[in-house]
C-alpha positions as CSV (number, residue, x, y, z in Angstrom):
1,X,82.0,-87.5,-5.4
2,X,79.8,-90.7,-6.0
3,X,76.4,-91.2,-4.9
4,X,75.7,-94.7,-6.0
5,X,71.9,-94.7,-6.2
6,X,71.3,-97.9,-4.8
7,X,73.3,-100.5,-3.4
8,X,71.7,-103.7,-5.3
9,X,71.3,-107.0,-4.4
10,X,70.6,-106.5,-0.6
11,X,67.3,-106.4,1.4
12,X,66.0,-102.8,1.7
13,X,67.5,-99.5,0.4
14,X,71.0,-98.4,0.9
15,X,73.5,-96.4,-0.5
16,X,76.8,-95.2,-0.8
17,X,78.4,-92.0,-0.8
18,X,82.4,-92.0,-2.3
19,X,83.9,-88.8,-2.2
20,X,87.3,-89.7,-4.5
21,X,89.2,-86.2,-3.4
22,X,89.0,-87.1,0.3
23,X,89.0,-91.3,0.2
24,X,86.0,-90.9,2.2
25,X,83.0,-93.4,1.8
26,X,79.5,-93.4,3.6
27,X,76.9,-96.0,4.2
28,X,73.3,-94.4,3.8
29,X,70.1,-96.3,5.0
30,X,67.3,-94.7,3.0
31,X,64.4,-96.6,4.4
32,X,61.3,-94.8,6.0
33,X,61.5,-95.3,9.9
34,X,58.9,-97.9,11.4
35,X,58.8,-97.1,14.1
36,X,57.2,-100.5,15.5
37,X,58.8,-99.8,19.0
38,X,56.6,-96.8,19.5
39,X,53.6,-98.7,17.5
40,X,53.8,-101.7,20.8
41,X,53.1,-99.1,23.4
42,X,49.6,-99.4,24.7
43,X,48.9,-103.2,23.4
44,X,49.2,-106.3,25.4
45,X,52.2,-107.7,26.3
46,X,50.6,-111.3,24.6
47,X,50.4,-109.1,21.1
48,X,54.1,-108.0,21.0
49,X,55.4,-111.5,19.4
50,X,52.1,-111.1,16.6
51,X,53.4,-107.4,15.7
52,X,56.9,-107.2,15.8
53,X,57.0,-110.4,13.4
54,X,55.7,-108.3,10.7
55,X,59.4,-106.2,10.8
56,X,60.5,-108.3,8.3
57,X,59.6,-111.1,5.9
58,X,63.2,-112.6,5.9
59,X,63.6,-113.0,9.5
60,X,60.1,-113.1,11.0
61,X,60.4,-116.1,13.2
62,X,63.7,-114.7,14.8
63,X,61.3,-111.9,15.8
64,X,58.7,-113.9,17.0
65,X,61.2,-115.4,19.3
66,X,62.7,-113.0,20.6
67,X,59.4,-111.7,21.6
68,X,58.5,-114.3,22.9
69,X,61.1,-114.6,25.4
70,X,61.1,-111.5,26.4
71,X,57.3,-111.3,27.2
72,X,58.1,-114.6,29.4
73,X,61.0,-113.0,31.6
74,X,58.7,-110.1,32.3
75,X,56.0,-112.2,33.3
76,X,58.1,-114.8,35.0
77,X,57.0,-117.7,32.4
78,X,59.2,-120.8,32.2
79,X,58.8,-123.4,29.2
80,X,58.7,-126.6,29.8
81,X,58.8,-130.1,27.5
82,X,59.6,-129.5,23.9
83,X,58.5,-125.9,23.5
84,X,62.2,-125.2,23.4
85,X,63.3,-127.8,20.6
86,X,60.3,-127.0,18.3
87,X,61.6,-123.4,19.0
88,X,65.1,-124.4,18.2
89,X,63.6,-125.9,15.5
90,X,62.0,-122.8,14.1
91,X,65.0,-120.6,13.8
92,X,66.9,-123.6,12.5
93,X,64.8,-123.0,9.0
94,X,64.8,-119.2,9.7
95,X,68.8,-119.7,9.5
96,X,68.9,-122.2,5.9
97,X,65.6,-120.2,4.7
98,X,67.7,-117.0,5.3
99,X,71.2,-117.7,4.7
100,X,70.1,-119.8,1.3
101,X,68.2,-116.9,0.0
102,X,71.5,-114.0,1.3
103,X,73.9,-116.6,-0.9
104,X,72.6,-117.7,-4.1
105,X,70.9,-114.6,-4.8
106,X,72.1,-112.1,-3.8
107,X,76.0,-112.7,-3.3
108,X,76.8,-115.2,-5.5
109,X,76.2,-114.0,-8.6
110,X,79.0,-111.1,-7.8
111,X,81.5,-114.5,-8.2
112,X,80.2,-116.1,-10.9
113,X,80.1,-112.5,-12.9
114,X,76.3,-112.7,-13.6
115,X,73.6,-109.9,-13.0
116,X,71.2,-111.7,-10.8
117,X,70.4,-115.3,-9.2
118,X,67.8,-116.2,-11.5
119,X,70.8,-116.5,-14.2
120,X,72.2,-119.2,-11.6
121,X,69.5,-121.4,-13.3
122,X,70.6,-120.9,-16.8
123,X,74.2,-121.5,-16.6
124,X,74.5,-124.1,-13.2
125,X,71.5,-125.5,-13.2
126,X,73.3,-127.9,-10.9
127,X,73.6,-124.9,-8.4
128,X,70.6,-124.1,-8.3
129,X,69.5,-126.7,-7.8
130,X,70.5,-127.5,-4.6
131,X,69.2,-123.9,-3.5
132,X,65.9,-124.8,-3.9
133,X,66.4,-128.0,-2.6
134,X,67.5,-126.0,0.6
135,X,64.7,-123.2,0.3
136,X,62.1,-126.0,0.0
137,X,63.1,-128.0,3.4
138,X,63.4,-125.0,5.4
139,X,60.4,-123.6,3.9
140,X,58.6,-127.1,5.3
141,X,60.3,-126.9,8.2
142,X,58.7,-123.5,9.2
143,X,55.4,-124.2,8.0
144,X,55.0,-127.3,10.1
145,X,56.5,-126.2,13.0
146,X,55.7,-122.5,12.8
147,X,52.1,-122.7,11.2
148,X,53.5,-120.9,7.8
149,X,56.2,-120.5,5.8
150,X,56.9,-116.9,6.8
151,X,54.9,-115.2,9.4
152,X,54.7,-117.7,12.3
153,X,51.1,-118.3,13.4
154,X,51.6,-121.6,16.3
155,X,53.7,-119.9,19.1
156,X,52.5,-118.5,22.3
157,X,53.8,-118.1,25.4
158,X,55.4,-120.4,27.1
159,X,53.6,-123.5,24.3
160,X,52.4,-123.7,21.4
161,X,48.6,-123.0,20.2
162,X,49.0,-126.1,18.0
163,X,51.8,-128.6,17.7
164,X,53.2,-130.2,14.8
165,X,51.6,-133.5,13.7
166,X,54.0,-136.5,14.4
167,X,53.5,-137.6,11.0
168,X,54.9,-134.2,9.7
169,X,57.9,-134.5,11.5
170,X,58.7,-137.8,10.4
171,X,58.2,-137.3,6.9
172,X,60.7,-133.9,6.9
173,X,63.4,-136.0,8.9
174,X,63.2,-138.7,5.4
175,X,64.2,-135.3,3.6
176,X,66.9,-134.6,5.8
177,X,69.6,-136.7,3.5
178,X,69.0,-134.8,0.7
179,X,69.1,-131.1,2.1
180,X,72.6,-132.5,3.5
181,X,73.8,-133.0,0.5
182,X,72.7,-130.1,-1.0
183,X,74.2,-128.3,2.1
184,X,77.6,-130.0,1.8
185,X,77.8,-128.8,-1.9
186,X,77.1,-125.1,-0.6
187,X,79.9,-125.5,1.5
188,X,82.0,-126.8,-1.4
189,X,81.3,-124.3,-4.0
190,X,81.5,-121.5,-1.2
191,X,85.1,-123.2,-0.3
192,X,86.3,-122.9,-4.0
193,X,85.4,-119.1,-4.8
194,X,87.9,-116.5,-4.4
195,X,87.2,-114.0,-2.1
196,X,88.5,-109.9,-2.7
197,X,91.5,-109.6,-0.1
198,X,90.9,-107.8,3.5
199,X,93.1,-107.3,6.6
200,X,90.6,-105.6,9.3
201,X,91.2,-105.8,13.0
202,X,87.4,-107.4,13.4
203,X,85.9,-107.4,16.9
204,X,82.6,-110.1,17.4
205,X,80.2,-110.6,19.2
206,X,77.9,-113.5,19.6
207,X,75.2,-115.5,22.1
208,X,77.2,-117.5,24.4
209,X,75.8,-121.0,26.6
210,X,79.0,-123.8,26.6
211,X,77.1,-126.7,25.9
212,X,76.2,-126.0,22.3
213,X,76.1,-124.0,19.4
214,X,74.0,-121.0,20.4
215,X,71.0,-119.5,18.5
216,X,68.3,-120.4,20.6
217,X,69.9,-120.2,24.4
218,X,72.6,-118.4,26.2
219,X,73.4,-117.3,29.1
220,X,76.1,-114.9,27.9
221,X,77.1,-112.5,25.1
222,X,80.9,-112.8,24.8
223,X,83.2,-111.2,21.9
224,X,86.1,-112.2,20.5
225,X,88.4,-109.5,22.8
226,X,87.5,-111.6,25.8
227,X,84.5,-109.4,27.4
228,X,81.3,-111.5,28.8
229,X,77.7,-110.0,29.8
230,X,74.2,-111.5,30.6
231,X,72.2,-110.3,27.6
232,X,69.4,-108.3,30.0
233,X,73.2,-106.0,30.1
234,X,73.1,-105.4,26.2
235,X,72.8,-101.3,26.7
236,X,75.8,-100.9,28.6
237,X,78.0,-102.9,25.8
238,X,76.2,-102.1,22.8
239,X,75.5,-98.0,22.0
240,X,73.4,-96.7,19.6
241,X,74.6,-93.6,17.7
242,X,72.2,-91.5,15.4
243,X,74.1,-90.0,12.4
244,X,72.3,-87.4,10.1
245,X,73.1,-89.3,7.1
246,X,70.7,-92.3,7.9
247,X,67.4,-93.1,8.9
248,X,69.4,-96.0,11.0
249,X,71.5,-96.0,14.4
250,X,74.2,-96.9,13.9
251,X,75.9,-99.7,16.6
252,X,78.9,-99.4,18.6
253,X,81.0,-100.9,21.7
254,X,83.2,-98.1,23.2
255,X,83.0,-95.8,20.1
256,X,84.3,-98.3,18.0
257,X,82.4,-101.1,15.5
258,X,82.0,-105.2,15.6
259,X,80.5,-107.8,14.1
260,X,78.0,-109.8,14.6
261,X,76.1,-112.9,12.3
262,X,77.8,-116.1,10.8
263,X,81.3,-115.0,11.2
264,X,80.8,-113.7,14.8
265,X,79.6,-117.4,15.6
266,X,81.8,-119.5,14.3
267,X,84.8,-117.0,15.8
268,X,83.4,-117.8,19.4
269,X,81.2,-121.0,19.4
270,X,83.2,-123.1,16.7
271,X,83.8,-125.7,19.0
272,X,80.1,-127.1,19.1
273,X,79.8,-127.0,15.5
274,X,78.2,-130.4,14.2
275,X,80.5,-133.1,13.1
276,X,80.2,-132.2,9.2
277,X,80.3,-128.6,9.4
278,X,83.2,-128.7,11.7
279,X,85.4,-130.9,9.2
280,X,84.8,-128.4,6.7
281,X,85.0,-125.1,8.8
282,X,88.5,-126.7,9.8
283,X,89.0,-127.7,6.5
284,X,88.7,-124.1,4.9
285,X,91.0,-122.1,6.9
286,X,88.6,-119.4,7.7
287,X,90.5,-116.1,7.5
288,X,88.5,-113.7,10.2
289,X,90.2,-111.1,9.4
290,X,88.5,-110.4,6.0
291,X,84.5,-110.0,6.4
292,X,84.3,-111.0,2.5
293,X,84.3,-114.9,4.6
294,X,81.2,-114.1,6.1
295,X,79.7,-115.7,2.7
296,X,81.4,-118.8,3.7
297,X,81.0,-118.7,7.2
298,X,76.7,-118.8,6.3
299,X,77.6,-121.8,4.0
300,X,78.9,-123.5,6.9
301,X,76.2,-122.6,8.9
302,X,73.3,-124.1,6.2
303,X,75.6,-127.1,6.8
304,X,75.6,-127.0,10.8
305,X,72.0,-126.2,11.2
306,X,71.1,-129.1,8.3
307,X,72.7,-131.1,10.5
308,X,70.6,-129.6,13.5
309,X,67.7,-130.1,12.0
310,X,68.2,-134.0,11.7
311,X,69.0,-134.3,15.4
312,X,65.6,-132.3,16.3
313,X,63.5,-134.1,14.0
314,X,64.6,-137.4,15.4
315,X,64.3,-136.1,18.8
316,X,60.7,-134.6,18.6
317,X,59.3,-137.4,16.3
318,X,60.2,-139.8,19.2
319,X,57.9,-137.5,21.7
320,X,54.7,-137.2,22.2
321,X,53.4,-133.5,21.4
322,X,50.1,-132.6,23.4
323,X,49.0,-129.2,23.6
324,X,49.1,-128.0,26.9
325,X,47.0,-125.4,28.8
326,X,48.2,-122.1,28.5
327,X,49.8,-120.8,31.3
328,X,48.1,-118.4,33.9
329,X,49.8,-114.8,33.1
330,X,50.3,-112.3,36.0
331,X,51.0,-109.2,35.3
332,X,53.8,-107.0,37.2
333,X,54.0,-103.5,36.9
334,X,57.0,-102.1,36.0
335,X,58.8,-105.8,35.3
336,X,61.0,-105.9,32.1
337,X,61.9,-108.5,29.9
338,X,64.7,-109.1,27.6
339,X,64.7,-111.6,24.8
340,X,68.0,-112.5,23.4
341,X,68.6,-115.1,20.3
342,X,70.8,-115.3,17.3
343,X,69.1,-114.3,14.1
344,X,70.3,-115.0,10.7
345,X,72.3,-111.9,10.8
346,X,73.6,-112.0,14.3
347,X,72.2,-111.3,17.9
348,X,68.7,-109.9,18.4
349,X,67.5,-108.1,21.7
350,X,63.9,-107.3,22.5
351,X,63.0,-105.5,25.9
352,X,59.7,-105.4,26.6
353,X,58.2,-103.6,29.7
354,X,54.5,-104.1,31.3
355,X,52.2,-101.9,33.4
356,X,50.0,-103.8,36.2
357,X,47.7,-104.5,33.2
358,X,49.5,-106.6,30.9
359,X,50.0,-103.6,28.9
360,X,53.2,-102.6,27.1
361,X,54.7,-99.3,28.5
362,X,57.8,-99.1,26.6
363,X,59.8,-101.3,23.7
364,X,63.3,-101.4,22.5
365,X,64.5,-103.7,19.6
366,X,68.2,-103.7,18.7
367,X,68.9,-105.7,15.7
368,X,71.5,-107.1,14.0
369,X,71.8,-104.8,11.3
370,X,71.8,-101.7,13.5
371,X,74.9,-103.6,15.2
372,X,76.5,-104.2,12.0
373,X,76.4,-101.0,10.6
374,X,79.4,-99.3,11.8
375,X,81.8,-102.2,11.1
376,X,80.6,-101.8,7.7
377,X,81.2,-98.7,7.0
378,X,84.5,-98.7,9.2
379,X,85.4,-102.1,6.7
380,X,84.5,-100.1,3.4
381,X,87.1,-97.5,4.3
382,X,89.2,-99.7,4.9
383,X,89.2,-101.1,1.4
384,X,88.6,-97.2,0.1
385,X,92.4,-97.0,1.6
386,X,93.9,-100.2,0.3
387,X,92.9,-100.2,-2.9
388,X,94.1,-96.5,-4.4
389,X,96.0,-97.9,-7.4
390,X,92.5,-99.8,-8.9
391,X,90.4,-98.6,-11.1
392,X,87.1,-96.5,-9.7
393,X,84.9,-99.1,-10.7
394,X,87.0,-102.0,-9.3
395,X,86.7,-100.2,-6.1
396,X,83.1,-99.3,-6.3
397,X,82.5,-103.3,-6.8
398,X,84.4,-103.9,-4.0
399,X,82.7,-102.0,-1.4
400,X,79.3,-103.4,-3.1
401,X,80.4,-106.7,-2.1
402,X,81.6,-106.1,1.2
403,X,78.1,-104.8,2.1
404,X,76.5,-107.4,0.6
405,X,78.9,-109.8,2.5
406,X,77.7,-108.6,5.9
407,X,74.0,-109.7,4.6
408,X,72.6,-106.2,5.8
409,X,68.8,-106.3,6.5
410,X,68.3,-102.6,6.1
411,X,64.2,-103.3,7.0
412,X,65.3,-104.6,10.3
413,X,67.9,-101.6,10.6
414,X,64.9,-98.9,10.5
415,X,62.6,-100.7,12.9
């Protein structure tokens, strides 16, 4: 037996049981519960985007906004003028912030056989480089759309409190040709590394509209075996399972586990993929049948949503942003709300329902994480049995990088 003390390079606290004798592995989420759901009973339905940003300090925005849109269908708010491009804005630097920070730190130096990203700066400088050219412009990018760089402090319902200054915006879309070219080297390098083998029969799931490629809006979940459902259906597709080993539940569709984040999108939506990103995504092959790709697939998504990000900032620096008036809220007891987007990771739901006082009388969060975690731990057997004739430690590697592949946010997980 192998109780691996802590798997590294991932956000949060995992580990890994390997029992050798049986071929048997285990995925272990060791982090305190949270508990936030419970903690957003009582408090107005206005707080809920304030409070459950503070989940995590990777994906805080994705949190927001998910709140956010849940609290409106409750209420019955629409948005109108560009609150929903400055919000598409948003999780466009929540995605590079997060997908830069998953890559060069944390996965990457498993394929350049260093111990840590801040070794990336000794030995390709060049590299890195271009990852903090990346960090930096998403890192603007939230702070003048969002208010800060990590906990968003602008949004309210249905508007903004403040908007971005024209000025702002026109300065970050000069900087757009360089995180470009920083993205298309991602791409590159993350097309040129060779990735362990893996043959799993993967099932995905991802936010769904037609028109475009869907973080923000959708009208529809749909996976990759054909099945379709309005996101406010997410409980009777997507079951939670608690398991003794783990202070996570553990998500699963008909018993079984899927996939959701970079992978999962470019499966279903590949089609409205930005010019760029879509040469390369055709241009690399993409095997998804081996989750070790879902490092590539986020490369191509930095790519895609650099691209976004151009398009927006163009857009909205044409526009003229006023603050509005906020909107009059009435309150409707017993009305819930779901919120649906695409995090970093993969599709986020927030339910939110209110009492005839505004008040919050119950909460459920299902992230990305939680959705992931049985296709992780079904993929890590999988390698356990197709790789019998390595070495232990070979093997051990392996299954490290296949979790670190799926980018697990294991604060997220434990909510």
């Amino acid at each position: 037996m192998t109780d691996k003390e802590f798997i590294t390079k991932i956000e949060g606290h995992g580990r890994l049981h390997i029992n050798w004798a049986k071929n048997k592995v285990a995925l272990e989420i060791l982090e305190g519960e949270r508990l936030f759901e419970g903690l957003l009973v009582g408090r107005s339905i206005t707080e809920a985007p304030w409070i459950t940003s503070r989940i995590c300090g990777v994906c805080p925005i994705a949190h927001n906004l998910a709140s956010l849109k849940a609290a409106e269908a409750a209420l019955h708010l629409k948005i109108s003028g560009p609150v929903s491009e400055l919000r598409k804005l948003m999780l466009v630097s929540q995605m590079i912030q997060s997908h830069v920070l998953h890559l060069y730190f944390l996965a990457l130096p498993d394929y350049l056989n260093l111990d840590s990203g801040l070794e990336i700066s000794k030995k390709y400088p060049k590299i890195f480089k271009d990852a903090l050219i990346l960090k930096g412009f998403s890192d603007e990018l939230a702070k003048a759309v969002a208010g800060r760089r990590v906990h968003p402090t602008t949004t309210a319902l249905a508007s903004f409190h403040r908007y971005p200054e024209k000025a702002g915006l026109e300065k970050l879309a000069k900087k757009t040709a360089a995180a470009l070219k920083a993205a298309e080297n991602t791409v590159k390098l993350f097309l040129n590394l060779k990735y362990p083998k893996a043959e799993l029969p993967l099932v995905f799931f991802s936010l769904f509209d037609g028109r475009e490629y869907a973080v923000y809006d959708g009208d529809w979940i749909v996976s990759s075996e054909g099945k379709r459902f309005k996101p406010t259906a997410y409980k009777k597709f997507i079951q939670e399972e608690i398991r003794g080993h783990s202070t996570a539940k553990f998500g699963q569709h008909q018993g079984k586990g899927f996939m959701v984040g970079a992978m999962a999108r470019l499966n279903l939506q590949n089609n409205f993929l930005n010019p760029l990103a879509k040469k390369y995504f055709v241009m690399s092959q993409f095997n998804f049948k081996n989750p070790y790709y879902n490092n590539l697939g986020q490369a191509i998504e930095i790519l895609h949503f650099s691209e976004e990000a151009a398009k927006l900032l163009k857009k909205l620096s044409q526009k003229e942003l006023k603050n509005a008036r906020p909107p009059v809220l009435k309150f409707h007891k017993g009305k819930s709300g779901v919120g649906s987007i695409e995090a970093p990771r993969g599709t986020l739901y927030h339910e939110l329902k209110s009492d005839k006082n505004g008040l919050i009388a119950s909460a459920n969060i299902v992230t990305p994480t939680v959705q992931n975690l049985t296709s992780i731990e079904e993929a890590a057997q999988n390698i356990l049995d197709h790789s019998r004739k390595l070495p232990q430690k070979q093997r051990e590697k392996l299954i490290e990088m296949l979790v670190r592949a799926y980018d697990p946010c294991i604060t997220c997980s434990v909510h």
